[in-house]
C-alpha positions in Angstrom: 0.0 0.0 0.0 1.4 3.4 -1.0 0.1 6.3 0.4 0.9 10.1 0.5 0.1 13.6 1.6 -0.9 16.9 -0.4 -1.4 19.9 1.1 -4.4 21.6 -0.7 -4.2 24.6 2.2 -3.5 25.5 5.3 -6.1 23.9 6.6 -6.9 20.9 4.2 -4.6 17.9 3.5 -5.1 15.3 0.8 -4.0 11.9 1.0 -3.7 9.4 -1.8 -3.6 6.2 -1.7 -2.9 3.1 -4.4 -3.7 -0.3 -3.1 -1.6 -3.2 -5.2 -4.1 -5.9 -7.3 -2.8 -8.7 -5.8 -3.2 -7.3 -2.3 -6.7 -6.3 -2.7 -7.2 -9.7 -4.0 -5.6 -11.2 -0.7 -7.8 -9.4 1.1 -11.1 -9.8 -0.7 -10.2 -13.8 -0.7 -9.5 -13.7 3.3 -13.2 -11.8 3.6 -15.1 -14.4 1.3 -13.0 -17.4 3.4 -14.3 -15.1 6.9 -18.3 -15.0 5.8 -17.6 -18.9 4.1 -17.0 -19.5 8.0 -19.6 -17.8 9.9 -22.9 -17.2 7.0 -25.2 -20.4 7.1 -25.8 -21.5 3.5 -28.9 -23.0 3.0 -28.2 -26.8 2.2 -24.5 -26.9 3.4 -23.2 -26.8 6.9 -20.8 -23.7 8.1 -17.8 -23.3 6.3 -18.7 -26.2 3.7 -20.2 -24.6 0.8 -18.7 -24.2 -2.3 -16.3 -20.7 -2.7 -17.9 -20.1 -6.0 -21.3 -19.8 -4.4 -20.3 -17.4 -1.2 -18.5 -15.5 -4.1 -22.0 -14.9 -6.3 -24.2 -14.6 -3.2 -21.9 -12.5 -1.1 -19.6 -10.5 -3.6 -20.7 -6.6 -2.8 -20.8 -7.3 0.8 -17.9 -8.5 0.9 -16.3 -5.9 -1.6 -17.9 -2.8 0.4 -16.8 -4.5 3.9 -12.7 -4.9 2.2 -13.2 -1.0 0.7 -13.9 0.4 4.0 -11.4 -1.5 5.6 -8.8 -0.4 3.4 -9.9 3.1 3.2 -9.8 3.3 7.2 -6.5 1.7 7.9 -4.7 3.6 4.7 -6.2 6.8 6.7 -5.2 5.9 9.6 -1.6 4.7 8.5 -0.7 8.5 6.7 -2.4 10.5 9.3 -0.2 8.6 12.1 2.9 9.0 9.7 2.5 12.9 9.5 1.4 13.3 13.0 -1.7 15.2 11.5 -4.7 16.1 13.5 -8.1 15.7 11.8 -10.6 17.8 12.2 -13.0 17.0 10.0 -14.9 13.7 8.0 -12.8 12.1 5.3 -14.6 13.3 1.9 -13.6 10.7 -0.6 -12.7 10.3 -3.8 -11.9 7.2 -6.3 -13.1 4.1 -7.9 -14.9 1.5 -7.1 -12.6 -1.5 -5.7 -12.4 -4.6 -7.8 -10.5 -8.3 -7.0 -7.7 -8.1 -9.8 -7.4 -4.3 -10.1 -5.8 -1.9 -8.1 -7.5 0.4 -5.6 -6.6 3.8 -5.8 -8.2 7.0 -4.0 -8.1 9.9 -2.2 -9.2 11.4 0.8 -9.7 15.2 1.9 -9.8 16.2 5.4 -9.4 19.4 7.5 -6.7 19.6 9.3 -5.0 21.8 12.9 -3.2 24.5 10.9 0.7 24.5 11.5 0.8 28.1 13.3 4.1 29.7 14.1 3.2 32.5 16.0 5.7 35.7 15.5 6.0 38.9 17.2 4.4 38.0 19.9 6.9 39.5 22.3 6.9 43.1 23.5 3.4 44.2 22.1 2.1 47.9 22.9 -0.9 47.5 25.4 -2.7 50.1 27.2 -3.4 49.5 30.9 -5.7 51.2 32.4 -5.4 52.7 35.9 -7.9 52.1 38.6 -9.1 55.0 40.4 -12.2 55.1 43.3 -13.3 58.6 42.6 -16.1 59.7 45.4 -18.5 60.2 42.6 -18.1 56.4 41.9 -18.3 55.6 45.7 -22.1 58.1 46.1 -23.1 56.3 43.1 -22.8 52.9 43.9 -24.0 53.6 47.7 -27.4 55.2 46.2 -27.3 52.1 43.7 -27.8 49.9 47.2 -30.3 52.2 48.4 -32.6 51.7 45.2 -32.3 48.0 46.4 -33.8 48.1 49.3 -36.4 50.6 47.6 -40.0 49.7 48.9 -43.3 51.0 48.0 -46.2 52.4 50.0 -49.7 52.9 48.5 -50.7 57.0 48.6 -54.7 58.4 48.2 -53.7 61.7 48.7 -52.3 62.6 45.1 -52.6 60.9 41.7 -49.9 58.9 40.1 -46.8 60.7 39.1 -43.2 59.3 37.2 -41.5 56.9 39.8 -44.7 55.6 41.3 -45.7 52.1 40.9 -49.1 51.3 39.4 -51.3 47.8 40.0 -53.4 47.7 37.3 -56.1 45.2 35.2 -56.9 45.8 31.7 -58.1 44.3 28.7 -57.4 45.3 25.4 -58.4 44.7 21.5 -57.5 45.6 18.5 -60.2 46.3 15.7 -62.9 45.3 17.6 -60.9 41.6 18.3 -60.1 40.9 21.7 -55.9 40.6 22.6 -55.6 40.2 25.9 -58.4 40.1 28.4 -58.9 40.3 32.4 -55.1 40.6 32.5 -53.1 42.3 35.5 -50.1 44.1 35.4 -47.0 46.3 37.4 -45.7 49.0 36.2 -43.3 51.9 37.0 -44.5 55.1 35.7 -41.5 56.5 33.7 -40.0 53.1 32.4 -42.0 52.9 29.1 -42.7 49.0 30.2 -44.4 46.9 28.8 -46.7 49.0 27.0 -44.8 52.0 25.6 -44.1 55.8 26.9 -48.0 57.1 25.4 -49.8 54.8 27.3 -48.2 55.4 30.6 -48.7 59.5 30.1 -52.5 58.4 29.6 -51.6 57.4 33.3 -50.6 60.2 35.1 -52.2 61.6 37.7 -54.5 58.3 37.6 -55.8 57.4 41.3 -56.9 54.2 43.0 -60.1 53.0 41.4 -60.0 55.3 38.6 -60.7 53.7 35.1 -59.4 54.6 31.6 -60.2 54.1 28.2 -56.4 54.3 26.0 -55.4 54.2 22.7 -52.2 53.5 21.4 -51.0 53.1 18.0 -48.1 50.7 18.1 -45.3 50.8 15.2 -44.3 47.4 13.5 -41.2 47.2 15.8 -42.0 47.0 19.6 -40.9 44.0 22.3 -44.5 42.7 22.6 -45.3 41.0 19.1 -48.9 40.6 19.9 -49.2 44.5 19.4 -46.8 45.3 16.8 -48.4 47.3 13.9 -51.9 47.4 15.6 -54.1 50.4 16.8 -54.7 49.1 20.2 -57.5 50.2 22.9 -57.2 49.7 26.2 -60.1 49.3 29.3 -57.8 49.9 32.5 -58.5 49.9 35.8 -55.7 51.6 38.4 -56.3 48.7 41.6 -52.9 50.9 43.6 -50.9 53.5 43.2 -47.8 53.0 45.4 -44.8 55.5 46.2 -41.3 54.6 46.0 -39.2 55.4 49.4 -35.6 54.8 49.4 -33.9 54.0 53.2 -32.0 56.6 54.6 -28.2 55.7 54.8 -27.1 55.1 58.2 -26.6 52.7 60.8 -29.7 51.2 60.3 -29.5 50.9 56.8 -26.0 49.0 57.4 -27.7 45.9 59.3 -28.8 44.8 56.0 -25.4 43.7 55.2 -24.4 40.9 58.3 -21.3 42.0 59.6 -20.4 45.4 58.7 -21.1 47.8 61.9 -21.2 51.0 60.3 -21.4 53.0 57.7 -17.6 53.9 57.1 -17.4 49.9 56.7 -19.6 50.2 54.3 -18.2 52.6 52.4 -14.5 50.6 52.8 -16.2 47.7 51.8 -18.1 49.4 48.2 -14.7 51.0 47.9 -12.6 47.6 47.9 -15.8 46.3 45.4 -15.1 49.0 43.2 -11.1 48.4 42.7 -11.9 45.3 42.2 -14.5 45.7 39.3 -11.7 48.3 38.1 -8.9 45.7 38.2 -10.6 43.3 36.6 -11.8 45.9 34.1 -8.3 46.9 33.2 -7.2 43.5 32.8 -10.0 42.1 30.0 -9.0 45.8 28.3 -5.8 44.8 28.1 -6.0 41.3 27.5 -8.3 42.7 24.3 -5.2 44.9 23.6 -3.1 41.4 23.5 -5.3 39.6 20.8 -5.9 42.7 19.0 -1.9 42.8 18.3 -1.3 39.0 18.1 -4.6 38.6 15.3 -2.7 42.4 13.2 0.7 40.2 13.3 -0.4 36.9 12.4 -2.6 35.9 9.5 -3.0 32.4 8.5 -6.1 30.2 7.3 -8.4 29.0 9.9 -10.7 25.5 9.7 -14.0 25.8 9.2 -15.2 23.1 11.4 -13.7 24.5 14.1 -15.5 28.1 13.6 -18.5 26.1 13.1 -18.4 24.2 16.6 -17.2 27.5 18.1 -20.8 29.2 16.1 -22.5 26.1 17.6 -20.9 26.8 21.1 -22.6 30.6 21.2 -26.0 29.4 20.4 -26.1 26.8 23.0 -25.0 29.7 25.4 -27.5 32.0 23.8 -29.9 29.3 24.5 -28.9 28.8 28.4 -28.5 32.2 28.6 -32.6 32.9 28.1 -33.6 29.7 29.6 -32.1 30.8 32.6 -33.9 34.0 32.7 -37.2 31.7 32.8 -37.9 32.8 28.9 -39.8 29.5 27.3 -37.4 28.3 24.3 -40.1 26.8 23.1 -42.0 29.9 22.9 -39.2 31.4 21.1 -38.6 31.6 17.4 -35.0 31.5 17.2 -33.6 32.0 13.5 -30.2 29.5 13.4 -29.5 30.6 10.4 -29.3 34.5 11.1 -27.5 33.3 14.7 -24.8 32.0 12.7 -24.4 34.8 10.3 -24.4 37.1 13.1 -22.6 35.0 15.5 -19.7 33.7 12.6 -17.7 36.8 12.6 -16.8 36.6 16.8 -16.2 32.6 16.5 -13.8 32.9 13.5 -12.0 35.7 15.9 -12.4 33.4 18.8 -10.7 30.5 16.9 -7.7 32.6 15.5 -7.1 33.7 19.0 -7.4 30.6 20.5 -4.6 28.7 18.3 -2.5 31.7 18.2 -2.3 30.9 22.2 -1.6 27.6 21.7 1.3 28.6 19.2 2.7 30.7 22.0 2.5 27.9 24.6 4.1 25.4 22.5 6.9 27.7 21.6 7.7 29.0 25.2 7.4 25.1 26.5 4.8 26.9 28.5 2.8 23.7 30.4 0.0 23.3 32.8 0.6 20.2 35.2 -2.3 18.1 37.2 -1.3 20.1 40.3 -2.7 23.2 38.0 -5.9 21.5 37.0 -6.5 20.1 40.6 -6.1 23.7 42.1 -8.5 25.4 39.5 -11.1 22.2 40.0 -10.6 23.3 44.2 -11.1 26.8 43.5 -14.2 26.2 41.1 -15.8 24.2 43.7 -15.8 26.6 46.3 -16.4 29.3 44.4 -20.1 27.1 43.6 -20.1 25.8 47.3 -19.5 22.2 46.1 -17.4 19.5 47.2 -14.6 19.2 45.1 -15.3 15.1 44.5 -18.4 16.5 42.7 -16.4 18.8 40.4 -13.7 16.3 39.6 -16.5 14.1 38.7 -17.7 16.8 36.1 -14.6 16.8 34.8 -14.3 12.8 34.7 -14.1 12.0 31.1 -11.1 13.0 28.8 -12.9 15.6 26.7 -14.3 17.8 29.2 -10.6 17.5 30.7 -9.3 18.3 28.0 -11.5 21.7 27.6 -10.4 23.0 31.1 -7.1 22.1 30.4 -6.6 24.1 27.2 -8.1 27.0 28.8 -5.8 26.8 31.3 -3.2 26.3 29.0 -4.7 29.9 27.0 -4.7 31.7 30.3 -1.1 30.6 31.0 -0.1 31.8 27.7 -1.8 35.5 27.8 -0.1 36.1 31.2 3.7 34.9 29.4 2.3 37.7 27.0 1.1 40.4 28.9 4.7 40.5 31.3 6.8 40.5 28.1 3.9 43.4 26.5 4.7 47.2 26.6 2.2 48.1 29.0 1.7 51.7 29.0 -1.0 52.6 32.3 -3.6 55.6 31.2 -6.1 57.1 33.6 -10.0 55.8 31.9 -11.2 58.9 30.3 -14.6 60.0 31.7 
């Protein structure tokens, strides 16, 4: 068997391969002589009847079964001998095999790309850096006040921007009924869920007053079932409730366990808000990394693997909403424009990805069990898990694998951010 190796790309290898007459007829007269054995032949016992019989009974079975055969191990044989790793399903190409002929074909797979990555030392990166300002402090400490925001029902005035309204209502469109004997919450001011012109219809409402609304909707608004329609409203205000916000101070503070006062608190937003800034800083300049790695290195990237990556998103996308109690089912999610949209960010994604592998492999840059165990430790206590349970997640070689690689990835962007040109810039406003 003769077999050899074209590159048609960067990404796509083709292999040839010629099989000698008198070996495919060794092997097509071994797999006759195999089903001879084991088939029962009506009127002979196993293994009895006559060759030429198993021959015109069995002859495409046994030709297909010696064809794949051959095709497989031939396959296997040149991908072993070029230490190539496939990526994609064999597409092949070539005649059909015959006893007394040779069998010759090809094969096309995708293939890892070869990636030497270069200048990949002493890229410019901007850091940025972290600053509390008080304005950031105030802010966040009146973002913890609208937390613990409640709301109190008032008689004495109507409803005003802030409050929060209880309401039932039907509506219809054209004299045909949409939604009927339905209750709702809103916040006067948020334009949710039924748009900025019905809740002005709403101001100065009271408790108990009823109102007859119109609204004309335009073809693109979040709530499909009034999109494009003239819709009329019969509302009914049960409660209008006033927001109050808690007063900061040291009663305000038990809300949060431990910390005794209100200067804790503050310590405490302030160490929150470094961190958020740190971690900030670091994805910015991470970006900063790939940005210069992807404008230094250009080389082809497989298909399949942007494809899995496009396939990745979705099921993200998917878990995302699911998670936010949206009904998938309910859903019409168009694959097809996910793809387009989300093809772009996996192709980048993919680039980035092997260009960090390059790196690693170049700088002989490793990650050990004692890594993996660590991160495993630190993911299960970070979920409040036992650790047994998360090495049991990661139990099977693939999913090992994964963690392993972005381990691998993370080790490889910290080689490159302390041999980058980091220059630190105050965040502009």
């Amino acid at each position: 068997m003769k077999t050899s190796v074209e590159t048609v790309s960067g990404v796509e290898k083709r292999v040839r391969v010629a099989i000698p007459a008198d070996e495919v007829g060794r092997k097509i007269e071994e797999g006759y002589a195999e089903v001879r054995k084991m088939v029962p032949i009506r009127g002979f016992r196993k293994g009895k009847a006559p060759m030429h019989m198993v021959k015109r009974l069995y002859k495409d079975h046994v030709e297909g079964e010696v064809a794949e055969h051959l095709i497989k191990d031939s396959i296997h044989e040149a991908v072993k001998e070029n230490n190539l790793r496939v990526l994609s399903t064999p597409k092949f190409d070539g005649g059909k095999l015959a006893e007394g002929e040779e069998f010759a074909f090809t094969v096309t797979f995708e293939v890892l790309p070869e990636i030497t990555a270069v200048d990949y030392k002493g890229l410019p990166v901007v850091k940025e850096k972290v600053q509390v300002m008080d304005a950031q402090i105030d802010g966040a400490l009146s973002n913890l006040r609208e937390s613990f925001a409640n709301y109190h029902s008032v008689e004495d005035r109507g409803a005003a921007e802030g409050d929060m309204l209880e309401v039932s209502f039907s509506s219809s469109a054209e004299g045909t009924a949409i939604e009927s004997g339905e209750s709702s919450s809103l916040i006067l001011g948020q334009g949710m869920p039924f748009g900025k012109k019905f809740e002005e219809e709403l101001a100065g409402a009271k408790t108990g007053d009823r109102k007859a609304i119109e609204v004309d909707y335009p073809a693109e608004v979040p709530n499909k079932k009034y999109a494009g329609k003239k819709v009329a409203f019969d509302v009914t205000v049960s409660a209008v409730r006033e927001k109050r916000l808690p007063e900061l101070d040291d009663e305000f503070v038990k809300n949060f366990g431990d910390i005794k006062s209100m200067a804790e608190l503050r310590e405490k937003v302030v160490e929150r808000l470094r961190a958020e800034g740190e971690e900030r800083s670091r994805r910015g300049a991470e970006e900063g990394i790939r940005n210069g790695l992807l404008e230094k290195n250009a080389f082809d990237v497989p298909q399949s693997l942007v494809d899995r990556q496009i396939i990745h998103m979705i099921e993200d996308t998917a878990n995302r909403l699911a998670s936010q109690g949206v009904d998938l089912k309910k859903v019409n999610m168009d694959f097809d424009k996910m793809k387009e949209r989300f093809a772009p960010g996996a192709e980048r994604t993919v680039r980035v990805s092997l260009l960090l592998e390059a790196v690693a492999k170049q700088e002989n840059i490793d990650v050990p069990y004692s890594d993996i165990e660590a991160e495993m430790k630190g993911m299960a206590e970070a979920a409040q898990m036992s650790y047994e349970k998360v090495r049991e997640i990661y139990g099977d070689e693939e999913r090992m694998d994964v963690l392993r690689n972005r381990l691998l990835e993370r080790k490889a962007m910290e080689f490159l951010m302390e041999n980058a040109k980091v220059k630190e810039e105050v965040a502009s406003e």
